[in-house]
ZADO-1210 file (C-alpha; in nm, 4 decimals, padded with zeros to 6 digits):
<atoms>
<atom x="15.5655" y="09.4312" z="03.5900" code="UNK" pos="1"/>
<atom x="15.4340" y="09.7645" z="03.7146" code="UNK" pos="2"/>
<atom x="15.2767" y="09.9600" z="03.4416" code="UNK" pos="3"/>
<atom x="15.1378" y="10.3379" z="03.4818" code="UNK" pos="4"/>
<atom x="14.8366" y="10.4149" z="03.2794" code="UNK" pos="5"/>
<atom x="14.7650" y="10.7668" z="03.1636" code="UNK" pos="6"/>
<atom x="14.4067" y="10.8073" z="02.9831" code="UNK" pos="7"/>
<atom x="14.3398" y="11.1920" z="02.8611" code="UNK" pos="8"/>
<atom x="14.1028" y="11.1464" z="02.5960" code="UNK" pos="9"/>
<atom x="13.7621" y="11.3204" z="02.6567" code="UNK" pos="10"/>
<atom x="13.7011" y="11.4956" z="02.9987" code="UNK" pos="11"/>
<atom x="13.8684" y="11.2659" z="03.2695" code="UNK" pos="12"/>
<atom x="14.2150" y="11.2819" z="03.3397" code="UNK" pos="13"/>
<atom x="14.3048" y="10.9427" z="03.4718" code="UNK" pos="14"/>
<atom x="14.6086" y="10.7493" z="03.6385" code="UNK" pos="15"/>
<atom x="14.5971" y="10.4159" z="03.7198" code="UNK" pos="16"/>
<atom x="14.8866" y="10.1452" z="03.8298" code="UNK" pos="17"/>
<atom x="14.8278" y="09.7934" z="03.7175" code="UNK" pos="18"/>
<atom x="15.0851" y="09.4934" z="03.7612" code="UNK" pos="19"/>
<atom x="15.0998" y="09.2070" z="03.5291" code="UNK" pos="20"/>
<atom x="14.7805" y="09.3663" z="03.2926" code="UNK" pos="21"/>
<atom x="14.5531" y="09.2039" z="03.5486" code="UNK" pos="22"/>
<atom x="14.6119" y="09.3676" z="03.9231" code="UNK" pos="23"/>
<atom x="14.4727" y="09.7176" z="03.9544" code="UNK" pos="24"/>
<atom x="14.7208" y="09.8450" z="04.2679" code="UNK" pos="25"/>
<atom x="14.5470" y="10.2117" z="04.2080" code="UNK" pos="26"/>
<atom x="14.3180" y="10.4128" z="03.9347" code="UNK" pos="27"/>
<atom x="14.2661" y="10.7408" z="03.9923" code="UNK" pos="28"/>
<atom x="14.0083" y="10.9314" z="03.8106" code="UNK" pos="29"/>
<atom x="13.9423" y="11.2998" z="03.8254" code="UNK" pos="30"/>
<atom x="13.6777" y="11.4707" z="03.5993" code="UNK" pos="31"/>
<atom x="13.5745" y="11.8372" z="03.5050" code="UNK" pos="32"/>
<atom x="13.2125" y="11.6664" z="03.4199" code="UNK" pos="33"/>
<atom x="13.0709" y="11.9823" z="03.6178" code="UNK" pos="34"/>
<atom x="13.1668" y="12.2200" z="03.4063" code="UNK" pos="35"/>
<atom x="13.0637" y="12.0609" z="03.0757" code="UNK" pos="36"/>
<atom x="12.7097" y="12.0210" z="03.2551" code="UNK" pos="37"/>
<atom x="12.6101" y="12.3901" z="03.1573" code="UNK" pos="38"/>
<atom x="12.6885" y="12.3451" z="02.7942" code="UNK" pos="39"/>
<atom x="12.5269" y="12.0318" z="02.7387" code="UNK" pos="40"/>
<atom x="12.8055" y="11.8510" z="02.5855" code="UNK" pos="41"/>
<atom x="13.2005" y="11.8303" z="02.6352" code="UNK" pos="42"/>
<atom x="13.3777" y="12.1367" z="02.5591" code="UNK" pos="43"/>
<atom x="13.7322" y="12.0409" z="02.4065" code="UNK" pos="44"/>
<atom x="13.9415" y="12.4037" z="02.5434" code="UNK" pos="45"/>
<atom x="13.7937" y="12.3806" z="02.8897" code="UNK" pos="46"/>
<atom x="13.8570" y="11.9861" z="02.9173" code="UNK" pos="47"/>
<atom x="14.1966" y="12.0360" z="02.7927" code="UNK" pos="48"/>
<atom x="14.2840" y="12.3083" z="02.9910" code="UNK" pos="49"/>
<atom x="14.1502" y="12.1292" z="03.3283" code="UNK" pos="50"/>
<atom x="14.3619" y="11.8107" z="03.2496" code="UNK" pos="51"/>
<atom x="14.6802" y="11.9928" z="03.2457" code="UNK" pos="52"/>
<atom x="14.6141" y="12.1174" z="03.5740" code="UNK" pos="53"/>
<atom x="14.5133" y="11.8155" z="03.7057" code="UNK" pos="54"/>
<atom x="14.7675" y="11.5554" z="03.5357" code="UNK" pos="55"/>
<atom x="15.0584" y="11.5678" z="03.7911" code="UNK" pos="56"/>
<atom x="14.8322" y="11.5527" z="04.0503" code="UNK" pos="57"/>
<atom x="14.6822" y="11.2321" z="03.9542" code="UNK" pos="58"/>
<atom x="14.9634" y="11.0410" z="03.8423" code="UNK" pos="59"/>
<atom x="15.1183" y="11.1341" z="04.1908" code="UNK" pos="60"/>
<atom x="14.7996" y="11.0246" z="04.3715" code="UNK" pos="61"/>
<atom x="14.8093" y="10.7079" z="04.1523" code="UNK" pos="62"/>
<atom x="15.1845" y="10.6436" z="04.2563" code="UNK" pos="63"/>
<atom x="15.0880" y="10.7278" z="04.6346" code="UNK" pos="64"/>
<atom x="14.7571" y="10.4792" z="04.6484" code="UNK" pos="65"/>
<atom x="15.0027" y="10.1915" z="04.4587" code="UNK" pos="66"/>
<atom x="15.2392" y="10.2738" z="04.7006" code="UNK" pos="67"/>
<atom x="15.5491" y="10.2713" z="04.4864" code="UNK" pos="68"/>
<atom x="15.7681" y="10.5585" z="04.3875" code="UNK" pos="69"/>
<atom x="15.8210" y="10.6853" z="04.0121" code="UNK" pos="70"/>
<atom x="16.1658" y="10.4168" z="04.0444" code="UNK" pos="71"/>
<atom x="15.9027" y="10.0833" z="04.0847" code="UNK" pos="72"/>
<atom x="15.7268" y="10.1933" z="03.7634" code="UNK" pos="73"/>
<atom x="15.8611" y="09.9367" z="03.4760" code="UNK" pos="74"/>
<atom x="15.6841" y="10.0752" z="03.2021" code="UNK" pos="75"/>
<atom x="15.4602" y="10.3779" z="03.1147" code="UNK" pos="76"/>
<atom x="15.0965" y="10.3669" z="02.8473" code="UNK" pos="77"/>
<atom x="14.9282" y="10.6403" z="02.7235" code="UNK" pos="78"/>
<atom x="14.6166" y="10.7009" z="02.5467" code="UNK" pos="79"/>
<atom x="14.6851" y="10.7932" z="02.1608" code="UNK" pos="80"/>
<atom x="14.3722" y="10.7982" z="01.9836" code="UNK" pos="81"/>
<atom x="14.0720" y="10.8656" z="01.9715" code="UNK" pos="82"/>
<atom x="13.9765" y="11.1765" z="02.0922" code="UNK" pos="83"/>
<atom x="14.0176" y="11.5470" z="02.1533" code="UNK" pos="84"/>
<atom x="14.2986" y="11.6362" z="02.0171" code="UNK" pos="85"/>
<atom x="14.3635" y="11.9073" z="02.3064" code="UNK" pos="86"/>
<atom x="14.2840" y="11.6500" z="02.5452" code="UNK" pos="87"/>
<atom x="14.5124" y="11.3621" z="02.3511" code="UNK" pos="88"/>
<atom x="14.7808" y="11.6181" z="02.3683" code="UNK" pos="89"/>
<atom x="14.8091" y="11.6911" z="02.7121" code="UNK" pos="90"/>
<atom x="14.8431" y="11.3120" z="02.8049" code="UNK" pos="91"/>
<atom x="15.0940" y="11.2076" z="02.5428" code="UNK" pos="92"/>
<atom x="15.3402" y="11.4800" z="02.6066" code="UNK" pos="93"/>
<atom x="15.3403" y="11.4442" z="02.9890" code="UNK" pos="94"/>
<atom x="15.4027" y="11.0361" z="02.9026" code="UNK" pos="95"/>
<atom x="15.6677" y="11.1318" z="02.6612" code="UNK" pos="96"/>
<atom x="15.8033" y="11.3576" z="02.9048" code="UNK" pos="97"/>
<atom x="15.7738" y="11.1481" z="03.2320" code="UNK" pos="98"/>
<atom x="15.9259" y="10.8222" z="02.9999" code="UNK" pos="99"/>
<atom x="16.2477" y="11.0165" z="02.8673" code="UNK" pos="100"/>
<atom x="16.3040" y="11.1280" z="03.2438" code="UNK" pos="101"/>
<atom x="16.2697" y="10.7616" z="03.3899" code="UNK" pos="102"/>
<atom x="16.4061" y="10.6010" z="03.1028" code="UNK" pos="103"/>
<atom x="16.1154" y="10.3946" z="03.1150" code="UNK" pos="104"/>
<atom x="15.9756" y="10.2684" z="02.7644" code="UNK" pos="105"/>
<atom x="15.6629" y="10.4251" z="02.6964" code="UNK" pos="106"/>
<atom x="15.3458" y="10.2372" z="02.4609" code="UNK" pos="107"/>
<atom x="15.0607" y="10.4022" z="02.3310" code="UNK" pos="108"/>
<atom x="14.7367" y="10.2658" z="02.3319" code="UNK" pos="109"/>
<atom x="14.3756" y="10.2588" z="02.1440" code="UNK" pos="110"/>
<atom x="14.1284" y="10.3820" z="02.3713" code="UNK" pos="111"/>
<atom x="13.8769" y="10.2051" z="02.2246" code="UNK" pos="112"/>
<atom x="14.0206" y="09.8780" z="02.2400" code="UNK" pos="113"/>
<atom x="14.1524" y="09.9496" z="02.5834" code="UNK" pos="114"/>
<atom x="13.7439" y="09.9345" z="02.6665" code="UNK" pos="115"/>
<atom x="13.7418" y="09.5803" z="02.5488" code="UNK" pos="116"/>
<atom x="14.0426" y="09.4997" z="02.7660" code="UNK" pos="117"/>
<atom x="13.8734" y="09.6360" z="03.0762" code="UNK" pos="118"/>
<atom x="13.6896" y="09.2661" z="03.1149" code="UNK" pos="119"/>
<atom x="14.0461" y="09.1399" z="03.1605" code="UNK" pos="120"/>
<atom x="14.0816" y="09.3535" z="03.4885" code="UNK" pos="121"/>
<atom x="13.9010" y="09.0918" z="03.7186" code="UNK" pos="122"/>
<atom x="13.9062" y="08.7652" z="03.8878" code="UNK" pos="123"/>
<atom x="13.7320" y="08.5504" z="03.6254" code="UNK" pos="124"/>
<atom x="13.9452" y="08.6076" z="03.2791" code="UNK" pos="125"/>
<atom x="13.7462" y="08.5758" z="02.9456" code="UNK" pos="126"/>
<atom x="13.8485" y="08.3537" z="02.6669" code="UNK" pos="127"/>
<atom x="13.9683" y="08.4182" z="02.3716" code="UNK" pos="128"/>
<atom x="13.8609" y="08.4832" z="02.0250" code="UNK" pos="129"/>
<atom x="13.5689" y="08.7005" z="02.1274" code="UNK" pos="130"/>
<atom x="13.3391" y="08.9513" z="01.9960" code="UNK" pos="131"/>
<atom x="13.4112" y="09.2713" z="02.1596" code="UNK" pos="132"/>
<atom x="13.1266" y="09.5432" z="02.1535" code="UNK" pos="133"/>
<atom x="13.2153" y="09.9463" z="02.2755" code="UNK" pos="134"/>
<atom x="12.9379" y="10.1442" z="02.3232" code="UNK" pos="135"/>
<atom x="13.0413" y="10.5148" z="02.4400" code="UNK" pos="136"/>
<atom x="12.9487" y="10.8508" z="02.4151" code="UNK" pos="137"/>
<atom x="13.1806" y="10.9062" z="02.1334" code="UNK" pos="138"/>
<atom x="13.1889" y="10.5171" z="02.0086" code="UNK" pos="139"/>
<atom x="12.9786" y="10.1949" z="01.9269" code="UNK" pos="140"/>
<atom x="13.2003" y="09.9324" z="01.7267" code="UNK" pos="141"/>
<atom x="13.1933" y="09.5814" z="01.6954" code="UNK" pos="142"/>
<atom x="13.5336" y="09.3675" z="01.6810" code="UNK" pos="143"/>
<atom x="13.6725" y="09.0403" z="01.6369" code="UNK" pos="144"/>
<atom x="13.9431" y="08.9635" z="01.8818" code="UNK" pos="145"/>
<atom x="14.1615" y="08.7146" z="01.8101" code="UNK" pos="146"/>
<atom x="14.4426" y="08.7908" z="02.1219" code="UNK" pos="147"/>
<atom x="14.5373" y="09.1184" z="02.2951" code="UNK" pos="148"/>
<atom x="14.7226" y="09.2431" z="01.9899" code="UNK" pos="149"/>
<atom x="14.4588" y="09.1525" z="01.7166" code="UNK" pos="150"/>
<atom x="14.1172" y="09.3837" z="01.7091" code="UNK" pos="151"/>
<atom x="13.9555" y="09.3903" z="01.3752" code="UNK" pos="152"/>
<atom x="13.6703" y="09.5998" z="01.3491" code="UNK" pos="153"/>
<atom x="13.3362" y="09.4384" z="01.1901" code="UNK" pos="154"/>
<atom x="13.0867" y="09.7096" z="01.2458" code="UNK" pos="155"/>
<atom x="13.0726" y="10.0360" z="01.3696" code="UNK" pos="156"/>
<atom x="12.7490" y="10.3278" z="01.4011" code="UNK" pos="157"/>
<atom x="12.7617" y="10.5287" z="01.0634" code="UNK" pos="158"/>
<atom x="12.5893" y="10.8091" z="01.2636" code="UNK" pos="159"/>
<atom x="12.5875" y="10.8981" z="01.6248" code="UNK" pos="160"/>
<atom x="12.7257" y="10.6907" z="01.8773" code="UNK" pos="161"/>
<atom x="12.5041" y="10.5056" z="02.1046" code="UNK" pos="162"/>
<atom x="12.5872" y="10.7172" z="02.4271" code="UNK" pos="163"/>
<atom x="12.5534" y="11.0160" z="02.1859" code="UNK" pos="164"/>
<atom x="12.2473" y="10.9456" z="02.0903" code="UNK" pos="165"/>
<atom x="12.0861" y="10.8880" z="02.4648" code="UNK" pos="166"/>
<atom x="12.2669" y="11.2680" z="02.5472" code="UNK" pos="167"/>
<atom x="12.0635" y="11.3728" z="02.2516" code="UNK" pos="168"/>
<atom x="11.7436" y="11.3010" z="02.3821" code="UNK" pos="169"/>
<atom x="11.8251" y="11.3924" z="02.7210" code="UNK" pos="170"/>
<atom x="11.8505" y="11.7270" z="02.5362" code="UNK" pos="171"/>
<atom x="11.5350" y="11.6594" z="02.4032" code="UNK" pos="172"/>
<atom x="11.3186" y="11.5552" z="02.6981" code="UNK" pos="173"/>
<atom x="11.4873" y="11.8308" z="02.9242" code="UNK" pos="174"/>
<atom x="11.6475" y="11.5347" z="03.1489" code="UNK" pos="175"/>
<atom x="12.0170" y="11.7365" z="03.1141" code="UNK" pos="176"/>
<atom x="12.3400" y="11.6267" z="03.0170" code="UNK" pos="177"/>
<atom x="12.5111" y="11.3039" z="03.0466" code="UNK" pos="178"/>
<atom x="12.1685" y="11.0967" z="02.9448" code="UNK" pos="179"/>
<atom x="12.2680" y="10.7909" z="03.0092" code="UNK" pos="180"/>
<atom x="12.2356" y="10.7679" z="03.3587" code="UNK" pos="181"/>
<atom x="11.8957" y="10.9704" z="03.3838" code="UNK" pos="182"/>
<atom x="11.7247" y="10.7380" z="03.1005" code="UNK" pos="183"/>
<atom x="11.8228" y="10.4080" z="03.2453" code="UNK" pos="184"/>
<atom x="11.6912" y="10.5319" z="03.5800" code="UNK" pos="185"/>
<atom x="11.3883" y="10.7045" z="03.4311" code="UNK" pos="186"/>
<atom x="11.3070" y="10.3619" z="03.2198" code="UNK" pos="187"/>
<atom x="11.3435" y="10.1767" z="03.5346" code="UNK" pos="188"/>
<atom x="11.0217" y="10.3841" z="03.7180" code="UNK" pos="189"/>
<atom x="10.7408" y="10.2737" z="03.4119" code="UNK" pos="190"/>
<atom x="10.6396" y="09.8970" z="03.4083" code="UNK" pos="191"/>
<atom x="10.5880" y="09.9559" z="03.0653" code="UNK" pos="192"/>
<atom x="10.5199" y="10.1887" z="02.8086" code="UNK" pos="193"/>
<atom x="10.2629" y="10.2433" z="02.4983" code="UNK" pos="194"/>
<atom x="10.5202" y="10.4782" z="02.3074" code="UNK" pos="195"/>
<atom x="10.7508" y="10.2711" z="02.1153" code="UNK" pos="196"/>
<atom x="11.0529" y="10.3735" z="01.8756" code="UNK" pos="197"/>
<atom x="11.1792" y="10.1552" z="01.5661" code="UNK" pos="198"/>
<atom x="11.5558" y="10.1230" z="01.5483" code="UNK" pos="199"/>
<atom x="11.7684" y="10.0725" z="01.2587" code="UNK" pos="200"/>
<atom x="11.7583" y="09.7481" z="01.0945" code="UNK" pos="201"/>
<atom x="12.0410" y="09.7833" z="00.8276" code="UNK" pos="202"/>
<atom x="12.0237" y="09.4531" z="00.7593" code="UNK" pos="203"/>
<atom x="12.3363" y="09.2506" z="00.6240" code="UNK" pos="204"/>
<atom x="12.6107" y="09.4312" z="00.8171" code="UNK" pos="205"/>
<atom x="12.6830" y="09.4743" z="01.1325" code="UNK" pos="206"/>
<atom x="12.6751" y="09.8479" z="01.1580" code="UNK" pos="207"/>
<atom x="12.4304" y="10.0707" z="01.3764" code="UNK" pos="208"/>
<atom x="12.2666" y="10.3813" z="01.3330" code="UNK" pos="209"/>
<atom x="12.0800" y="10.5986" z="01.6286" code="UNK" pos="210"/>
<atom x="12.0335" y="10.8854" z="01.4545" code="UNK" pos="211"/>
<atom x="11.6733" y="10.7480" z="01.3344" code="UNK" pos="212"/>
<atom x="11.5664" y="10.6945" z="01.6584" code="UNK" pos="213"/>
<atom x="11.6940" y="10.9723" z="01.8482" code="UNK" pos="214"/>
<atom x="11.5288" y="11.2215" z="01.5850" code="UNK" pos="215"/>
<atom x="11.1829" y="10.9994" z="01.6383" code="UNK" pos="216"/>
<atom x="11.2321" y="11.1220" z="02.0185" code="UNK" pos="217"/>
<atom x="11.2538" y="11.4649" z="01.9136" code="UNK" pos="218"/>
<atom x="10.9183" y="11.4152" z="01.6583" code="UNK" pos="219"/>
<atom x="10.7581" y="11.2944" z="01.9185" code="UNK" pos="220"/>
<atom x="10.8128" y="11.5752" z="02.1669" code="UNK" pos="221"/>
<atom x="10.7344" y="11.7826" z="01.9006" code="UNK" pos="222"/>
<atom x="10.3897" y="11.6673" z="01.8103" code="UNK" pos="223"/>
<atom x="10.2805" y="11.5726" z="02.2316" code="UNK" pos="224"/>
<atom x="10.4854" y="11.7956" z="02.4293" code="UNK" pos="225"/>
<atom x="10.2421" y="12.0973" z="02.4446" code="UNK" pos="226"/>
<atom x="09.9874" y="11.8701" z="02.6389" code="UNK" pos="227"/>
<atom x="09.9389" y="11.8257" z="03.0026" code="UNK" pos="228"/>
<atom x="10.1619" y="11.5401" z="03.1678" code="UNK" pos="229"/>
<atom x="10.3634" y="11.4399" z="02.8877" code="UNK" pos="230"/>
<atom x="10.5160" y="11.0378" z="02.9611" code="UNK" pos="231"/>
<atom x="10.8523" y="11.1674" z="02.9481" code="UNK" pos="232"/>
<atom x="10.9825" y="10.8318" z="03.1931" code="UNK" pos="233"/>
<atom x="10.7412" y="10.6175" z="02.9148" code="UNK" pos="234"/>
<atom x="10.9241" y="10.8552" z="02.6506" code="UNK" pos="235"/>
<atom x="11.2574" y="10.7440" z="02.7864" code="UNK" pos="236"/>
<atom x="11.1744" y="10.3897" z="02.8471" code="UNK" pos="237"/>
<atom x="11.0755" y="10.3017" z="02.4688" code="UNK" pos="238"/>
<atom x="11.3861" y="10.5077" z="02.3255" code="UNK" pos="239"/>
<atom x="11.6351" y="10.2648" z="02.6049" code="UNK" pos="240"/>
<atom x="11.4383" y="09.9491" z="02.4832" code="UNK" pos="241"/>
<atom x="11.5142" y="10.0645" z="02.0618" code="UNK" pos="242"/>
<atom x="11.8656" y="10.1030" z="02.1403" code="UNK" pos="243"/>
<atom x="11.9603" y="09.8366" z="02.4073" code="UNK" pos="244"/>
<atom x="11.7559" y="09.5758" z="02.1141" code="UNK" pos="245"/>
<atom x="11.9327" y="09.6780" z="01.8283" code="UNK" pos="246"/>
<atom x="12.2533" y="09.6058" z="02.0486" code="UNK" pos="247"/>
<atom x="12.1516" y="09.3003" z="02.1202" code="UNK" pos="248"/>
<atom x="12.0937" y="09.1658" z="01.7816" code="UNK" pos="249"/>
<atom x="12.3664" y="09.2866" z="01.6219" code="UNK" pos="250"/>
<atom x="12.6498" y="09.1554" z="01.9437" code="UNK" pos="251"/>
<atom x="12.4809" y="08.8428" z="01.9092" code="UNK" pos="252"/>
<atom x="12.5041" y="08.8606" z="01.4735" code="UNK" pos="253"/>
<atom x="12.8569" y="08.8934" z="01.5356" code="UNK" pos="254"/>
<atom x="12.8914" y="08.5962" z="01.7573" code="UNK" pos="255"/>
<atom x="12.7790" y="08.3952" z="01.5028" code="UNK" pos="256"/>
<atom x="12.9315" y="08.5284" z="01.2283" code="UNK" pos="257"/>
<atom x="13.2555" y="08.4249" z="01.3916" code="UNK" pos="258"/>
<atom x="13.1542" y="08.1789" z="01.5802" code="UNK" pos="259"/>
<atom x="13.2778" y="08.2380" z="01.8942" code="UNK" pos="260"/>
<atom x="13.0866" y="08.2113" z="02.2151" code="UNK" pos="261"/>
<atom x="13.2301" y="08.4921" z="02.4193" code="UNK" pos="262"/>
<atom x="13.0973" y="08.8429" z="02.4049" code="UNK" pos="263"/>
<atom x="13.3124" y="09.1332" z="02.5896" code="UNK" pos="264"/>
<atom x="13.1231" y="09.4870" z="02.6274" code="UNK" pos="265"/>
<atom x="13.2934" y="09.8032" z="02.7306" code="UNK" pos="266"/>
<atom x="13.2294" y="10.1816" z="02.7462" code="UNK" pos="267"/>
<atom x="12.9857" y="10.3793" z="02.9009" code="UNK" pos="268"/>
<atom x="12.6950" y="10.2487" z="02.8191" code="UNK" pos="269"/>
<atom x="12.8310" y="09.9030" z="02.9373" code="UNK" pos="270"/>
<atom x="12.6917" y="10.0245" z="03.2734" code="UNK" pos="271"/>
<atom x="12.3320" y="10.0365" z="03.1312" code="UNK" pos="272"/>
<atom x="12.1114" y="09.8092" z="03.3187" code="UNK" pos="273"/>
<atom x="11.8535" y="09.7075" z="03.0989" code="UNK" pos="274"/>
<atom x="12.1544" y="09.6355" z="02.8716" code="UNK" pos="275"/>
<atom x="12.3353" y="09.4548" z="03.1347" code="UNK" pos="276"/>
<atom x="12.0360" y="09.2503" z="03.1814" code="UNK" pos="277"/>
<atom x="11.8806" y="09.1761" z="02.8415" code="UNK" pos="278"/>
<atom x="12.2115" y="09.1372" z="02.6908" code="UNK" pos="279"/>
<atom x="12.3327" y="08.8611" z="02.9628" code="UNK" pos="280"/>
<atom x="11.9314" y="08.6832" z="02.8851" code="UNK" pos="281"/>
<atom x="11.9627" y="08.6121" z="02.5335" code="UNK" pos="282"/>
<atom x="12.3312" y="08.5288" z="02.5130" code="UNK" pos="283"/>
<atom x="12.2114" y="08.2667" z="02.8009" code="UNK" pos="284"/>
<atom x="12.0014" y="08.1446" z="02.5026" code="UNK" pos="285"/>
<atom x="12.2712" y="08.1055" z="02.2611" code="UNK" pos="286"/>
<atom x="12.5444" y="07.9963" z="02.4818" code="UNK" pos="287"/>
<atom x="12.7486" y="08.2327" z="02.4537" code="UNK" pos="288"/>
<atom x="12.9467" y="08.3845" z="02.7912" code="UNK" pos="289"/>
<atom x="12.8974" y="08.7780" z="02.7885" code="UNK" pos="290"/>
<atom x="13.1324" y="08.9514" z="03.0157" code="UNK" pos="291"/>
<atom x="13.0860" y="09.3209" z="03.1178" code="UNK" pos="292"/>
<atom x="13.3278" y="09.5293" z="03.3489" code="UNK" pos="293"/>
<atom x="13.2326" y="09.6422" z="03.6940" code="UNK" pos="294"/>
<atom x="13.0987" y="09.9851" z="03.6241" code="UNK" pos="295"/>
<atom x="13.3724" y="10.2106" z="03.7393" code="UNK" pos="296"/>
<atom x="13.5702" y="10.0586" z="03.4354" code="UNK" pos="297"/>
<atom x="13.2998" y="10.1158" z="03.2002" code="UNK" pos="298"/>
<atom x="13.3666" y="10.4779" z="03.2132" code="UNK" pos="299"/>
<atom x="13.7230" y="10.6272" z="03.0559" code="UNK" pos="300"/>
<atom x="13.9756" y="10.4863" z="03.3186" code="UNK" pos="301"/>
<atom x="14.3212" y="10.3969" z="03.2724" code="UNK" pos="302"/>
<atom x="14.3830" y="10.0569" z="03.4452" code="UNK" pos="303"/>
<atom x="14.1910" y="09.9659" z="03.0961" code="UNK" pos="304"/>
<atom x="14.4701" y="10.1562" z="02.9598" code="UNK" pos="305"/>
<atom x="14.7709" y="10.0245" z="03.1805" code="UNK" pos="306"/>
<atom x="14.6320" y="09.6488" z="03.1173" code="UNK" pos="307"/>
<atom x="14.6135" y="09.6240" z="02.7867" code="UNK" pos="308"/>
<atom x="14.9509" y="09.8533" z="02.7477" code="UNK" pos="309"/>
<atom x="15.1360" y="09.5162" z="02.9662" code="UNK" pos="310"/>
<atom x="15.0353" y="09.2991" z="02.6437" code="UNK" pos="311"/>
<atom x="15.1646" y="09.5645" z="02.4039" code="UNK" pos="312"/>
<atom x="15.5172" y="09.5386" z="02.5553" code="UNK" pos="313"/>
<atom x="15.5186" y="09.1575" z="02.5645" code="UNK" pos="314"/>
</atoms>
């Protein structure tokens, strides 16, 4: 079963082709990244406005890199929620659109879960119940997944989002906008660092909260930046290590809780190394399996959207 994916949620616009929920025959990804760099931060009316120039294009390059014609497609998903509404809008009425003129059926999908799913997309398939952890820009939540249909959410940040928070200190250290990438690379050049950060606790629950940390970052710039060679890579290094631990404890918290022993992580920050690697250490420890996505599916895609859209229909 061929199913087209269409993911519009933030500032990609993204087609993808996947057969069965598991074989990714094309994903297609196009971004207007660029133009948010200037402002810092996503802006909704000029992400929404470059996706609806650049939606037919994709879904025809995803059609063309599957090759298959609109006539092999069995099924159409579409992103629903969250996100920019702008952005939302653009996808679900060109899926609406392209489903009444194929007379395809169409399912919408949770973005957010669809980042769990993404761990499906490869050789080696995870089992089932898991914990599933999504740590985006816009999203860090905590679920229990019982089977593709069954997400119930255990925790979530009751501030900024993870990936929020590391675009925050970007902001803060002058590193530029998205953080992510710059932090992990800047943590990896210090062997170690002096400057250290305390995360959130909350203990008993499984929720997060950054926004502690990331305004300790901007304290801390405060109070050393005037002086000569300030650590900003030691700066960077000891904000990464508060958030990736916190992660860590509370993924692992989970697993027990429900006592499963596999762990799936998705979103952006998924592609964080130090997270990667501590992450994969102490769930060695605990036996539990932790499965991340290759790194192109960490970010919005939407063969995460087309796979998990295959389950939805069957």
């Amino acid at each position: 079963m061929n199913i087209l994916g269409i993911e519009t949620s933030c500032d990609e616009t993204a087609a993808a082709v996947v057969r069965d929920g598991r074989k990714i025959l094309s994903n297609v990804v196009a971004s207007s990244l660029k133009e948010h760099q200037r402002y810092g931060g996503v802006v909704p009316e000029v992400a929404s406005r470059r996706q609806l120039e650049f939606i037919q294009p994709v879904v025809d390059e995803s059609l063309e890199q599957a090759g298959l014609t609109s006539a092999d497609i069995d099924a159409l998903a579409v992103t629903k929620e969250p996100g920019l509404i702008g952005s939302l809008l653009v996808g679900i009425s060109f899926a609406r659109a392209l489903s009444a003129a194929l007379d395809k059926p169409l399912v919408e999908i949770d973005h957010v879960k669809a980042h769990v799913y993404a761990n499906f997309l490869a050789e080696e398939q995870p089992r089932l119940p898991a914990v599933g952890m999504v740590v985006s820009g816009g999203h860090t939540d905590l679920y229990g997944v019982r089977d593709f249909r069954t997400f119930r959410r255990i925790g979530k940040t009751r501030d900024d989002a993870a990936g929020e928070a590391f675009d925050k200190v970007a902001r803060v250290l002058g590193l530029g906008y998205p953080g992510g990438p710059v932090i992990d690379r800047l943590a990896k050049s210090v062997p170690e660092t002096t400057v250290s950060f305390k995360y959130a606790a909350l203990e008993g629950t499984l929720d997060f909260s950054f926004s502690g940390v990331k305004t300790a970052v901007l304290y801390h710039r405060q109070k050393y930046g005037n002086k000569n060679h300030y650590p900003v890579a030691a700066v960077a290094r000891a904000f990464q290590e508060s958030v990736v631990e916190i992660l860590v404890i509370k993924a692992l918290a989970a697993c027990r809780k429900l006592k499963v022993q596999t762990l799936l992580v998705g979103g952006g920050v998924a592609a964080n190394s130090a997270l990667r690697q501590h992450l994969s250490g102490e769930a060695h420890k605990k036996g539990i399996k932790v499965y991340f996505p290759a790194t192109a599916l960490c970010m919005d895609n939407a063969a995460m959207i087309a796979g998990l859209g295959f389950h939805s229909l069957n």
